[in-house]
N, C-alpha and C positions, 0 to 999 in steps of 0.2 A: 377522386381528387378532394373532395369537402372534408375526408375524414383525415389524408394526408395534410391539409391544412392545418384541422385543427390540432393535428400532434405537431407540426412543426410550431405551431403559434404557443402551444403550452413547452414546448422544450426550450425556447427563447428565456423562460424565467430562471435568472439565475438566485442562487441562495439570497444574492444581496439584495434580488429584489422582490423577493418572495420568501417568507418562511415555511414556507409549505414542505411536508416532507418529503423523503425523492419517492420515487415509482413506485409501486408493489408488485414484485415479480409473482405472474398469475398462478404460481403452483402455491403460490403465498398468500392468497385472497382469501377472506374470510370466505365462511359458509354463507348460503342466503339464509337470512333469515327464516321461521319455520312461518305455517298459516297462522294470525293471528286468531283464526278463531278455537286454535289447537289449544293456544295457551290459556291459563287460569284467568278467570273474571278478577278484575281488580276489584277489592273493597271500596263501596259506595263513598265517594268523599275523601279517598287516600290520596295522598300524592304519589306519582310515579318518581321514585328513586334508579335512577341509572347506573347499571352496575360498574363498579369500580376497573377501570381500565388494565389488560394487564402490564405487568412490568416492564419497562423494556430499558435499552440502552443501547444510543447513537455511536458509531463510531465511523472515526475519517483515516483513511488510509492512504499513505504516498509512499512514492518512489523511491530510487536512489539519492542520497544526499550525504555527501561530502562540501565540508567545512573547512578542509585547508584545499593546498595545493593554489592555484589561481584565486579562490575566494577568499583566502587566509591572504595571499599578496593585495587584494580588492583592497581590503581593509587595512593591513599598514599603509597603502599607500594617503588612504582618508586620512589616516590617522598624522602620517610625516605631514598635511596638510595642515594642521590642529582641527581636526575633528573631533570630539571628542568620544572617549571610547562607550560610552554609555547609551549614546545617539544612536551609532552602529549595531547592537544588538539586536536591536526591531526593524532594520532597515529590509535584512532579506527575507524576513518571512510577509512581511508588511502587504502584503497583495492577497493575500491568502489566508492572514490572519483571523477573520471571518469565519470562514470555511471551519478550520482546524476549532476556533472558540466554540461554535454552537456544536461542538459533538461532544458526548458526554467522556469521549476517550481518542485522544488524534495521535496517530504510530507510525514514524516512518522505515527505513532502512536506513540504515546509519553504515555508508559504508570508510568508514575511516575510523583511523583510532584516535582518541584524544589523548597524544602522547610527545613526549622530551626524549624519552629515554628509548634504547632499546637498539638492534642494531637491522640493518634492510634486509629484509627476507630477501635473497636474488629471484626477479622476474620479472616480468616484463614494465611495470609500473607498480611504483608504491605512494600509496596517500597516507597525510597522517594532518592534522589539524590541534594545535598548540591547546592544552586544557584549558584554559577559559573561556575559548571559542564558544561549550555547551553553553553558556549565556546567550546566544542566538536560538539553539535550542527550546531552551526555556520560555525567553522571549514570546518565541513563537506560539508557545501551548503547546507543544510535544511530551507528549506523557508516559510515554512506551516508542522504545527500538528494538528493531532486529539483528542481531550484531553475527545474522549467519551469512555469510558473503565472503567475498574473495579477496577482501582487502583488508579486513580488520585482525588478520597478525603481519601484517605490510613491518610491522616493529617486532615482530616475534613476542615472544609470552611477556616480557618485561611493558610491551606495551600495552597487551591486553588488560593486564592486571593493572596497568593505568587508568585505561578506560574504566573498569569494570567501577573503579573508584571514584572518576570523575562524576560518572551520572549516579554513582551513589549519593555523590553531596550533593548533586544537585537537584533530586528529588526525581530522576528519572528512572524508568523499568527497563531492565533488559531482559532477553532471552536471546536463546542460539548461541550461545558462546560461554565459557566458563576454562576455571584449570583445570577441567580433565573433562574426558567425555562426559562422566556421570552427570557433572554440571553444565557441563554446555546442551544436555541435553534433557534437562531438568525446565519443566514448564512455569511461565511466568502465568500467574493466577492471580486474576483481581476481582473484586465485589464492586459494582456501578449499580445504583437503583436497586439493591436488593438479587439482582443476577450474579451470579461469578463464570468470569470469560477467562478462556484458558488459551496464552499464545504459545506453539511450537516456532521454530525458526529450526531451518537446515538449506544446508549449501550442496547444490549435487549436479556434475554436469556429464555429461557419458557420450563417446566419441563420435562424430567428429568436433566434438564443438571442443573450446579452448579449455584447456585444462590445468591447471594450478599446482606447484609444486603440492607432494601430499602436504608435508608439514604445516599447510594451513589448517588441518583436520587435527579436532580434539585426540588422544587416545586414552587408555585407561588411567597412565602414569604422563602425560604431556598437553598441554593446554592448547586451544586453538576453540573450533567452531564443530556444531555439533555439523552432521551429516558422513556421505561416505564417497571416500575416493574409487570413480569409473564405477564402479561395482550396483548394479540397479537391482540386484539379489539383498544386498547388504541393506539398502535403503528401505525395499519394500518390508523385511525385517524389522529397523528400527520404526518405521513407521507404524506397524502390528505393535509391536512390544509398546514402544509411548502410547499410543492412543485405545490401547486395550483397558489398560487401567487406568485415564485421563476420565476418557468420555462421558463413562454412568456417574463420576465426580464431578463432574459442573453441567452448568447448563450449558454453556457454547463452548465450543473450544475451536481454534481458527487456528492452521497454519501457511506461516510466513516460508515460501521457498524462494533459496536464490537459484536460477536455473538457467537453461534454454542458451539461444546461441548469439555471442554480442553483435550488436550491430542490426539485428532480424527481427521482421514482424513477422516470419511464422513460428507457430509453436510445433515443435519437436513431438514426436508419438510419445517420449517418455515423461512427458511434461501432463500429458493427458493421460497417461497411465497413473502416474501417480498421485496426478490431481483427484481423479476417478476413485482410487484406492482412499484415498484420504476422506472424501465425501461415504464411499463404504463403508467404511470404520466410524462413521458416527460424526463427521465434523461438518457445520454452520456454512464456513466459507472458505475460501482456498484463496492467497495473498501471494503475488510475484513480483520478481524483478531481475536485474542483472544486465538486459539485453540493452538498455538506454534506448529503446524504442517502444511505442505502446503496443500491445498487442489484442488480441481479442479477448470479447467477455464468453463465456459460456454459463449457460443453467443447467446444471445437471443434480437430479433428485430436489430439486428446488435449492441447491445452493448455488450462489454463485460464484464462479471460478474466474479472475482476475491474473489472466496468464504473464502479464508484465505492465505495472505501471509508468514504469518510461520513468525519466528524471525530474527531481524536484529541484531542491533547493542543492544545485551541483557546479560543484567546482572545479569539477576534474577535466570541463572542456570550458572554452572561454565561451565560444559560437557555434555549438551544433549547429550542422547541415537543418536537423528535424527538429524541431522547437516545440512540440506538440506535446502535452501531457496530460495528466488528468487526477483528481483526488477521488476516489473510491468510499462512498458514503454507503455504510449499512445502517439499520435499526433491527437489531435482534432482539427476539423473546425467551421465552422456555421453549416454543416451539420449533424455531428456528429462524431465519429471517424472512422478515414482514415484511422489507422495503430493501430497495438498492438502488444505488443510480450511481452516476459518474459527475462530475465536476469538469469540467475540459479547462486547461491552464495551457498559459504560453510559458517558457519555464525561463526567458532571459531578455532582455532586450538590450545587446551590446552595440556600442558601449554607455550606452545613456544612464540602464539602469541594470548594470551584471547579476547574473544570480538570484533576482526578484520575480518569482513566477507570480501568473496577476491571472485574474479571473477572465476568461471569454465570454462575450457577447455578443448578441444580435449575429450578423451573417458570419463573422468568425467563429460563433459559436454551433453553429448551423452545419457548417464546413466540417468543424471539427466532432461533430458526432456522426456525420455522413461518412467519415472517414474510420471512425471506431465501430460504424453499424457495416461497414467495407471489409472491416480485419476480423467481424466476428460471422460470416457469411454462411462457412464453415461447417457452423455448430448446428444442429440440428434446436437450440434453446437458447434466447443472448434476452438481453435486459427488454424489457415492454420500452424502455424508454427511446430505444434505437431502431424501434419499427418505424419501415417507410422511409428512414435515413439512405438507406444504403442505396437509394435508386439517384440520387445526386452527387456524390464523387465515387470514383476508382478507391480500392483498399487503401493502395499505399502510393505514392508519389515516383514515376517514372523514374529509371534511370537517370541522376544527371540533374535532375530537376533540382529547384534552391528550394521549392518548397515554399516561397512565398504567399503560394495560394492560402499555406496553414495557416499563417501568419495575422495577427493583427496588421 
């Protein structure tokens, strides 16, 4: 019990009240030191100089986030108020803002297009969020999206090539999506600290789960999102071919999958297949979403795998049943990643404050990793930081249940 204490007493510290860096998952730990008396005598009178730290670069990772639909009505309705519209831009990230600023790179899922034009792909729902909405975006410190998902040709190619434009003025990254396969399946490569991180994005879901007209899928000659329709032969394919010549070219390289089954906190065999395959081939970390629920962490080969971050800044429901999310914080090096940890967020508090996910504390924060150390039970490897959680709630929330226990 003394030891469970004091991980829960140290997991109590949130970012804002602590700068401390998150966890180091143990495949990630430094060497011990060697015997000091192995090493060379210092010169009589020298001063000890400490070697230069190596490089590294923080990044925050989140969920789904759509920007119109209910959120896009949030805001004219402020707006027919006289609100002014410049106030509104920092409102919804505002809880979180923190989190996203101290990472040297903060990436979400963008699953909406920022578009006018263009005409409704037929399915079962389409998002789409007016172009100057990216100013919340921005706002926020969002610096990188994944535009591989199942709603960002919701407008067909007229809107993609909307978007692809809007977050070009506006100083934001994409990958996963482009006008033709070759582009949307073309990696976004950046240099932080002297590192270059390499993001893939792909959309892929395989039956029984919900499946999307093909035409949201890039091809040679037609735009859309990189990945591949039902086909898990095709994916593990593209997956070999990108990351075969990606890999030995940068130091990290992470992919963003959209996947798995909506609605569901468990993960799918081919979600772990692929995730698996991906860490094979050379990649840092594995990034999800799609389900609008959180799912488990996994450690495999020492990276960590992030099967679904659940919803961020989302507008596509007014009031989940499940309010529960989380921001995904790495520090990567050359060697791979050094540290991991989770963020636990509530993602809405309607109607007081819609759409503004805000940081967990103290016994809700407690709840909520008892509940992500529940969903990763599983794995045979999950983050150091959700040992001894899991002996305090159930995975996931009964039948039926509102789920208020999640709750702030």
């Amino acid at each position: 019990m003394p030891a469970l204490a004091a991980a829960l007493a140290l997991a109590r510290r949130t970012m804002a009240e602590s700068p401390a860096p998150p966890a180091r998952p143990d495949s990630a730990r430094a060497p011990a030191p060697q015997d000091s008396a192995a090493a060379p005598a210092m010169p009589e009178g020298a001063a000890a100089v400490a070697p230069p730290a190596p490089p590294s670069v923080t990044l925050a990772a989140a969920g789904d986030t759509t920007l119109g639909y209910n959120l896009q009505a949030h805001l004219d309705e402020q707006l027919a108020t006289g609100v002014a519209q410049e106030s509104l831009w920092p409102l919804y990230f505002g809880g979180v803002r923190g989190v996203l600023a101290a990472a040297d790179l903060s990436l979400v899922n963008l699953e909406c297009p920022f578009t006018t034009a263009g005409k409704k792909l037929p399915k079962n729902f389409n998002f789409s969020a007016r172009p100057e909405l990216v100013e919340i975006l921005k706002a926020g410190g969002v610096g990188a999206v994944t535009l591989a998902n199942n709603h960002l040709m919701d407008y067909g190619g007229p809107g993609l090539v909307e978007t692809l434009a809007t977050l070009r003025d506006a100083g934001i990254a994409a990958f996963g999506a482009g006008e033709d396969l070759a582009r949307a399946r073309r990696p976004l490569v950046l240099e932080r600290n002297g590192l270059s991180l390499a993001f893939l994005g792909y959309y892929f879901q395989a039956p029984p789960d919900m499946l999307e007209p093909k035409a949201v899928y890039a091809t040679r000659k037609k735009p859309g999102v990189a990945g591949c329709y039902r086909s898990i032969q095709c994916m593990r394919r593209m997956l070999d071919q990108d990351l075969e010549s990606l890999v030995p070219a940068v130091d990290a390289a992470i992919v963003y999958f959209h996947w798995g089954r909506e609605g569901s906190y468990e993960v799918q065999d081919y979600q772990v297949e692929l995730a698996h395959r991906a860490v094979d081939l050379g990649c840092k970390a594995v990034l999800g979403a799609h389900p609008h629920r959180l799912q488990g962490v996994e450690v495999y080969r020492g990276a960590p795998v992030f099967y679904s971050l659940g919803n961020f800044v989302f507008g596509g429901n007014k009031d989940p049943q499940d309010k529960l999310s989380a921001i995904a914080r790495l520090r990567l090096t050359r060697e791979g990643v050094a540290e991991a940890d989770l963020v636990p967020i509530q993602i809405t508090r309607w109607p007081e404050a819609p759409f503004q996910p805000f940081v967990l504390e103290g016994a809700a924060r407690d709840r909520a990793l008892a509940r992500l150390a529940g969903l990763s039970r599983g794995f045979s490897a999950t983050l150091p930081q959700l040992a001894g959680y899991d002996e305090l709630l159930p995975a996931a929330p009964a039948a039926g249940d509102s789920t208020s226990g999640w709750q702030r």
